[in-house]
Biotite code that builds the C-alpha atoms (Angstrom):
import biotite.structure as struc

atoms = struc.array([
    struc.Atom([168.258, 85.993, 3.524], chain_id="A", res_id=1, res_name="UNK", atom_name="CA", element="C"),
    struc.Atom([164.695, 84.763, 1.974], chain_id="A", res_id=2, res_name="UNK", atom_name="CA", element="C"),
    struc.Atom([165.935, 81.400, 2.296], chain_id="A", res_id=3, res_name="UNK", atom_name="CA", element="C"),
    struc.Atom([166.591, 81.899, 5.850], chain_id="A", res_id=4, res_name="UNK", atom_name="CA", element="C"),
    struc.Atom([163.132, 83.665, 6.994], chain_id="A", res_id=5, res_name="UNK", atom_name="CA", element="C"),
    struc.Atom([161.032, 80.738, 4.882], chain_id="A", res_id=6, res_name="UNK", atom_name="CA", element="C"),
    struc.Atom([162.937, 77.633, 6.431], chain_id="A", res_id=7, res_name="UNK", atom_name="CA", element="C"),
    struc.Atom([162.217, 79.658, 9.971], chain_id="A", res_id=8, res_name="UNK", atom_name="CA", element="C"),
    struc.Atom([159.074, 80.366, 8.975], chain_id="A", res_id=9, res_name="UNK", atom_name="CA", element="C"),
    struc.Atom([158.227, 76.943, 7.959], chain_id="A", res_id=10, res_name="UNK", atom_name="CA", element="C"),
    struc.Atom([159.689, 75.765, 11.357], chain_id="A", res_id=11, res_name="UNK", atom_name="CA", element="C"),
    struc.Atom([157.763, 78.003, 13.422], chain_id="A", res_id=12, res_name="UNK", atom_name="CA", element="C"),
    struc.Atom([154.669, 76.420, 11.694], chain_id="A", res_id=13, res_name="UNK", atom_name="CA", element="C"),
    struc.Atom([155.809, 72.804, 12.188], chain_id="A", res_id=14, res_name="UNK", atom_name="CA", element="C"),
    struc.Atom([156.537, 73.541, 15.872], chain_id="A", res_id=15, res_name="UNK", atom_name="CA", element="C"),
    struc.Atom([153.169, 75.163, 16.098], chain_id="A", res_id=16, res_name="UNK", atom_name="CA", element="C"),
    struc.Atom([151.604, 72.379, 14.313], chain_id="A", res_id=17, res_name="UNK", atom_name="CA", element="C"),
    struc.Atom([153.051, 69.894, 16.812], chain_id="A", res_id=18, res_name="UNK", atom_name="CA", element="C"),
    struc.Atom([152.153, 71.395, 19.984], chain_id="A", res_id=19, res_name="UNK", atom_name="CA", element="C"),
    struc.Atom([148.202, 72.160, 18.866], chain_id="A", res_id=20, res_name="UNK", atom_name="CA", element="C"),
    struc.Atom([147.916, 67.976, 18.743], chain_id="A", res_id=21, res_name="UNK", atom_name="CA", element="C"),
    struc.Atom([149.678, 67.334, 22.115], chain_id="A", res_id=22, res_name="UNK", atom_name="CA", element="C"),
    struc.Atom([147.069, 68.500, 24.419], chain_id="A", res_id=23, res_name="UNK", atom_name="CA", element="C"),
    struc.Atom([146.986, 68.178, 27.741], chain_id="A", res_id=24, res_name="UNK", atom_name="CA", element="C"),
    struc.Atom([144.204, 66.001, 29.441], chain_id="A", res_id=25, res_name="UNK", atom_name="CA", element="C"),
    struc.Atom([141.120, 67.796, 30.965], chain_id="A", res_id=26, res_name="UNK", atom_name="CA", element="C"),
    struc.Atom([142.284, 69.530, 33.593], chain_id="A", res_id=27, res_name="UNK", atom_name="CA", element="C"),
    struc.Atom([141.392, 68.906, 36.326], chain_id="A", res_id=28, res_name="UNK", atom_name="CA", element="C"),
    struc.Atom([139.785, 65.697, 36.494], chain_id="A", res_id=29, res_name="UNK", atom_name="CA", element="C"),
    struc.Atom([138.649, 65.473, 40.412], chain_id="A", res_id=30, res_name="UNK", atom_name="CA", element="C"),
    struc.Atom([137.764, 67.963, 42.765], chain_id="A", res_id=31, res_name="UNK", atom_name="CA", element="C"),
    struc.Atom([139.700, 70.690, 43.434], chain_id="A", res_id=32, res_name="UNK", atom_name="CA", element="C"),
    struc.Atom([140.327, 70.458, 47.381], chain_id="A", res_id=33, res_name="UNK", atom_name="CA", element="C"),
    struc.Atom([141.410, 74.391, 49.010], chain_id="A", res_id=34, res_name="UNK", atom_name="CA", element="C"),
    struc.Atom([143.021, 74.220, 52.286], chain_id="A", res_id=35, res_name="UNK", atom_name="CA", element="C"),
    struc.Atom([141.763, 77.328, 54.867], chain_id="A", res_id=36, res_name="UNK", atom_name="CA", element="C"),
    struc.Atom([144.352, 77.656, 57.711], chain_id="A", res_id=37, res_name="UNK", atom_name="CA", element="C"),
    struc.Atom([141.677, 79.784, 59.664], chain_id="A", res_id=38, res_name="UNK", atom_name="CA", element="C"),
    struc.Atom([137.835, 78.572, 61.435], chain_id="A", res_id=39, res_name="UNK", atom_name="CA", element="C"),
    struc.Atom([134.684, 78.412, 59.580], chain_id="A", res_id=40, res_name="UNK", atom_name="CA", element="C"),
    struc.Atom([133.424, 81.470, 59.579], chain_id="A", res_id=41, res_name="UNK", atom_name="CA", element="C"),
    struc.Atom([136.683, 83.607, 59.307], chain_id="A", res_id=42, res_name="UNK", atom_name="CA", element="C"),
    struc.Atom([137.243, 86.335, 56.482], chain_id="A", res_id=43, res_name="UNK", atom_name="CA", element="C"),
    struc.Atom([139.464, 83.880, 54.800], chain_id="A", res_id=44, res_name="UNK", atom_name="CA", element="C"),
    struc.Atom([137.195, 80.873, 55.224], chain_id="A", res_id=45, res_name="UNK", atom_name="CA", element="C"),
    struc.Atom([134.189, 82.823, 53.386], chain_id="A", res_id=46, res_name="UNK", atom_name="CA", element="C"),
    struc.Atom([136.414, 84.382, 51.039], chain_id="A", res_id=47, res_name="UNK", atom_name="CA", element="C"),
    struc.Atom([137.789, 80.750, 50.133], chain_id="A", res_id=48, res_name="UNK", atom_name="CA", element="C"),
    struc.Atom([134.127, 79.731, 49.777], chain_id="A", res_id=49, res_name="UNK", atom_name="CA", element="C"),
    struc.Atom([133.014, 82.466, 47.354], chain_id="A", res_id=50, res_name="UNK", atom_name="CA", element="C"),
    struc.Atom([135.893, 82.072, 45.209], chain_id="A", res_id=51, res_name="UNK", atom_name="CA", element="C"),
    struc.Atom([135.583, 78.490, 45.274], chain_id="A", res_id=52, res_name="UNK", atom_name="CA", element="C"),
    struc.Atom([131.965, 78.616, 44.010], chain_id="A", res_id=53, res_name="UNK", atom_name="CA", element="C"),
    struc.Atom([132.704, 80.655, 41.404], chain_id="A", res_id=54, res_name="UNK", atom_name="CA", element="C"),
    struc.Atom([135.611, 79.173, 40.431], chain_id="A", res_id=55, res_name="UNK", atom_name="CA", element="C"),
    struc.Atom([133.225, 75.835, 40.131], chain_id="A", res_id=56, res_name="UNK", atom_name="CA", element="C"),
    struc.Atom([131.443, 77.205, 37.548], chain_id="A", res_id=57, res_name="UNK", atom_name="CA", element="C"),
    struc.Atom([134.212, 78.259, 35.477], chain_id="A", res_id=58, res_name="UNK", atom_name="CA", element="C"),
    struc.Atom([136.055, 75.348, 36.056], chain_id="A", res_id=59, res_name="UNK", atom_name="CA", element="C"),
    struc.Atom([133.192, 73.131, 35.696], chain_id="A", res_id=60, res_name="UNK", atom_name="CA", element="C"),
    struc.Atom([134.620, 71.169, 38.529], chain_id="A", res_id=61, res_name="UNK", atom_name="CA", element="C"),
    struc.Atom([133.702, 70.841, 42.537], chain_id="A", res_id=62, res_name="UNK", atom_name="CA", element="C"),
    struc.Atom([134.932, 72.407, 44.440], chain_id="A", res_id=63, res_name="UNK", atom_name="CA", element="C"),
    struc.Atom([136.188, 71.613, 48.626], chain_id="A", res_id=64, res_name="UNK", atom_name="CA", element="C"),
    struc.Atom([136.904, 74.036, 50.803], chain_id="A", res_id=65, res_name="UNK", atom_name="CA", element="C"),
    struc.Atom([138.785, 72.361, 54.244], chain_id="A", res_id=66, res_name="UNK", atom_name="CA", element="C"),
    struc.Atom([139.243, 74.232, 57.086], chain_id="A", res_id=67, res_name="UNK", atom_name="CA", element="C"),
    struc.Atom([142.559, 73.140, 59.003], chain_id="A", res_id=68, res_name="UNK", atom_name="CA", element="C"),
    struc.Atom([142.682, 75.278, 62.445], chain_id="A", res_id=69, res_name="UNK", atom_name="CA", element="C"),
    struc.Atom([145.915, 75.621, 64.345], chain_id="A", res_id=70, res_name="UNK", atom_name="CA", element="C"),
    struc.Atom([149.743, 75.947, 64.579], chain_id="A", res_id=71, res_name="UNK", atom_name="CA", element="C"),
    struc.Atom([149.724, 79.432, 62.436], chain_id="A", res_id=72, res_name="UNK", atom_name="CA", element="C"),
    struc.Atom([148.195, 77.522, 59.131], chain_id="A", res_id=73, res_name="UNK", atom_name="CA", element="C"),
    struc.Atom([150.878, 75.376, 59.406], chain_id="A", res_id=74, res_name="UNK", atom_name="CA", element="C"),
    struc.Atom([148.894, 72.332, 59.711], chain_id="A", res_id=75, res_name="UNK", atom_name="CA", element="C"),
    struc.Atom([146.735, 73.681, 56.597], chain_id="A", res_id=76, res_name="UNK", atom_name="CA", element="C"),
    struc.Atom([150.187, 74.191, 54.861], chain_id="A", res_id=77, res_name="UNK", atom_name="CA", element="C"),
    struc.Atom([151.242, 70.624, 55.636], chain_id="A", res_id=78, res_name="UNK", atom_name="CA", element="C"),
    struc.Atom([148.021, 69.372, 54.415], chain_id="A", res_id=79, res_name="UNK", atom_name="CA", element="C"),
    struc.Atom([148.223, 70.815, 51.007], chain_id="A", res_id=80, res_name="UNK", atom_name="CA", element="C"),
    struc.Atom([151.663, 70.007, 50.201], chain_id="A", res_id=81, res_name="UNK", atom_name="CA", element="C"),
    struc.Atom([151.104, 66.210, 50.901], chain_id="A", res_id=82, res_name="UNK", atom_name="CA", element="C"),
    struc.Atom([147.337, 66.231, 48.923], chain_id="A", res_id=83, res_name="UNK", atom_name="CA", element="C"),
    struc.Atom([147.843, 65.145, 45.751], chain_id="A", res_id=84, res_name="UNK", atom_name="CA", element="C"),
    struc.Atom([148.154, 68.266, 42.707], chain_id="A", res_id=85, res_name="UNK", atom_name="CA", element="C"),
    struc.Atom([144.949, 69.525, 43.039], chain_id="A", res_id=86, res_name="UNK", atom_name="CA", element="C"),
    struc.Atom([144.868, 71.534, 45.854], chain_id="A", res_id=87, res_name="UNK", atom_name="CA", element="C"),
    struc.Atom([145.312, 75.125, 47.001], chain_id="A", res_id=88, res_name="UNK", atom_name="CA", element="C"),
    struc.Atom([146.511, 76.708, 50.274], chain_id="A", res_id=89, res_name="UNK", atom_name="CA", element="C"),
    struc.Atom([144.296, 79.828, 50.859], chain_id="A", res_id=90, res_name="UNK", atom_name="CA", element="C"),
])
């Protein structure tokens, strides 16, 4: 039974081992584009814009906020599932 807990132990360690050395790049590496399916000036458009600017400093990264009016957010929705991975739909 001690055999079995230090071979699992020691494999636990390994496997630990091995994913502290494959690290991810920096993430992310270009600005971070959010999508605003309402008008400038809208609850969700200012709401987008403080989070986004706090969000900048955390992330250390800029931050775009894009406002895409019309068909229900739809057209915002479209827009952020074609941009490349970093964007949000707010």
């Amino acid at each position: 039974m001690r055999k079995l807990r230090l071979l699992c132990a020691i494999l636990i360690s390994a496997a630990l081992a091995g994913a502290a050395s494959a690290q991810a790049p920096d993430f992310p590496s270009r600005p971070i584009r959010v999508f605003v399916g309402f008008g400038p000036g809208s609850g969700a458009d200012i709401t987008a814009r403080v989070v986004g600017a706090r969000m900048s400093q955390i992330l250390g990264q800029q931050i775009v906020v894009e406002n895409k009016t019309g068909a229900g957010s739809s057209l915002a929705a479209e827009a952020a599932a074609r941009a490349p991975r970093t964007a949000i739909l707010c």
